[in-house]
C-alpha positions as CSV (number, residue, x, y, z in Angstrom):
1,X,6.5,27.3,-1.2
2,X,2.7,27.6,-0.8
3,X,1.6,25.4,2.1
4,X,-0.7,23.4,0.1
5,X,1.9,22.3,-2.4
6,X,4.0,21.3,0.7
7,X,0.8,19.6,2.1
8,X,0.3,18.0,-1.1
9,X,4.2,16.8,-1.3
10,X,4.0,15.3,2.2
11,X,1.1,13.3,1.8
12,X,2.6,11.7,-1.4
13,X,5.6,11.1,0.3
14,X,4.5,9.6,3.6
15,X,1.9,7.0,1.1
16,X,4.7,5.8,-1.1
17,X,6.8,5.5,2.1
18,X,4.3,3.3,4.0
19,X,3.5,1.4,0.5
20,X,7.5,0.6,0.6
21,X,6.8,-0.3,3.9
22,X,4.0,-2.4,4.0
23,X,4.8,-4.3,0.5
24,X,9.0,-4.5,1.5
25,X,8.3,-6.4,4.7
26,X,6.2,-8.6,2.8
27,X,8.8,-9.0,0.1
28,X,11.4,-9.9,2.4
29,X,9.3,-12.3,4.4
30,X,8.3,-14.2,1.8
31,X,12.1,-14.6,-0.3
32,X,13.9,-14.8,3.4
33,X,11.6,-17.5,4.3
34,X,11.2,-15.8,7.7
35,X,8.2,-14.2,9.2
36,X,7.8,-10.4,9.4
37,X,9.6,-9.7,12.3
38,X,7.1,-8.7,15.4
39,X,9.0,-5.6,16.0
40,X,7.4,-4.3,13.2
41,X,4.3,-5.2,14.4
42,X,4.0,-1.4,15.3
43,X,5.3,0.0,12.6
44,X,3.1,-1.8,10.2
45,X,-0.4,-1.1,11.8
46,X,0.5,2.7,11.8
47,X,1.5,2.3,7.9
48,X,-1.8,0.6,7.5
49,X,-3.6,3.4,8.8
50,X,-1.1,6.3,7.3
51,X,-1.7,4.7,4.3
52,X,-5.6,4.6,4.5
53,X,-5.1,8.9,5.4
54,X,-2.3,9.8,3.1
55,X,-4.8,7.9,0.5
56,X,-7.7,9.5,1.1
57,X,-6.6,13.1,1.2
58,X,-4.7,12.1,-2.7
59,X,-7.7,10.9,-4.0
60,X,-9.8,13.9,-2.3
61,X,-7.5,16.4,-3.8
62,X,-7.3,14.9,-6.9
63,X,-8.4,17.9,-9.9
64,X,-8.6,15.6,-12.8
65,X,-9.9,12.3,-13.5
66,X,-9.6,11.3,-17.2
67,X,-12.2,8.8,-18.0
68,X,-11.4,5.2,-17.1
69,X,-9.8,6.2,-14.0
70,X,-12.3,4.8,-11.2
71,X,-12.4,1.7,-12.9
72,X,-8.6,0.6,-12.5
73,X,-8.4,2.6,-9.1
74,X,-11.3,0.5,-8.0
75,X,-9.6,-2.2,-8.7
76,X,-6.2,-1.4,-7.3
77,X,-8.1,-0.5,-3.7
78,X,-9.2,-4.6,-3.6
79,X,-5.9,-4.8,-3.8
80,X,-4.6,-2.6,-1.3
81,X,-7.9,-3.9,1.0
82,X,-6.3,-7.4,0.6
83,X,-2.5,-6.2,1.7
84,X,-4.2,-4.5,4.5
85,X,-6.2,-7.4,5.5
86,X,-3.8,-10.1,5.5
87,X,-1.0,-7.6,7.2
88,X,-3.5,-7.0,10.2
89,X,-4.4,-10.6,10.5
90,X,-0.7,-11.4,10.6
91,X,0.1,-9.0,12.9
92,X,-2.8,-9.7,15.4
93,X,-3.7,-13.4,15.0
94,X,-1.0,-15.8,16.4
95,X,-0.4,-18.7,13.8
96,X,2.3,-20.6,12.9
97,X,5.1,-18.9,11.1
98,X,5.0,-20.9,7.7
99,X,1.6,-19.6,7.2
100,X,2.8,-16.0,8.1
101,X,5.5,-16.5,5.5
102,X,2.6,-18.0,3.3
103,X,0.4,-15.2,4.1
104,X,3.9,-12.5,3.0
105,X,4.0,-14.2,-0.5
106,X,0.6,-13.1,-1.3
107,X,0.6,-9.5,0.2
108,X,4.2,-9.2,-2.3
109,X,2.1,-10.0,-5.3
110,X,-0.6,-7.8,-4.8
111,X,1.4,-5.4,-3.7
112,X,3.2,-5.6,-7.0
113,X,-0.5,-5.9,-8.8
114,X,-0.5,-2.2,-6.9
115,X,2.7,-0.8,-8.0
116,X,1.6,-1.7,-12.0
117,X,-2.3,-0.3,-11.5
118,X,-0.4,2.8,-9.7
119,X,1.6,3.2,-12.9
120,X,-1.6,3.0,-15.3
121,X,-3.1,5.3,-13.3
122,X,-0.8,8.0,-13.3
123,X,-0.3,7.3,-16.9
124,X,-3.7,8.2,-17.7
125,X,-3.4,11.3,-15.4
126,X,-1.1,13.0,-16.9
127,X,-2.7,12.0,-20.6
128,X,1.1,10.1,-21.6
């Protein structure tokens, strides 16, 4: 296997991994009615900023973008600049739980927002 491929395969796999991450934790907050456990609190600022990396090298390798693409990725990114936000306030402010709970129910529905932009955008990559 040519090392860029592998490159190219790792990057993709450590962002959807911190994506599951980041948008899970959120998920289970917000339908567990329980903060994101401050454990994590490590785990999701180095997600954040895997996340921002593994992003930037996809997008900077990227060969093809059919036209239309910037617009819905530029969209998506307020998205993911809203989950990041909101998960680094949460994890570095101290506030009352409920509103950390509160604050979980809107990273879950961007981060599903995310998940359906990612889906149109890879649609219109591979011309389906």
């Amino acid at each position: 296997m040519d090392i860029e491929v592998l490159v190219a395969v790792l990057m993709r796999a450590i962002h959807i991994l911190c994506g599951i991450l980041l948008v899970g934790s959120a998920f289970h907050s917000w339908l567990s009615g329980t903060p994101i456990a401050r454990g994590l609190k490590g785990a999701i600022l180095a997600a954040c900023a895997f996340i921002i990396i593994s992003g930037g090298y996809n997008l900077m390798t990227k060969t093809v973008t059919p036209p239309g693409y910037h617009i819905w990725f530029g969209i998506k990114l307020l998205f993911v600049m809203h989950i990041l936000a909101v998960h680094f306030m949460t994890a570095i402010q101290d506030m009352p739980d409920a509103k950390k709970v509160r604050m979980s129910k809107g990273i879950a529905l961007s981060g599903s927002v995310v998940v359906v932009l990612s889906a149109i955008l890879r649609w219109k990559s591979i011309g389906a």
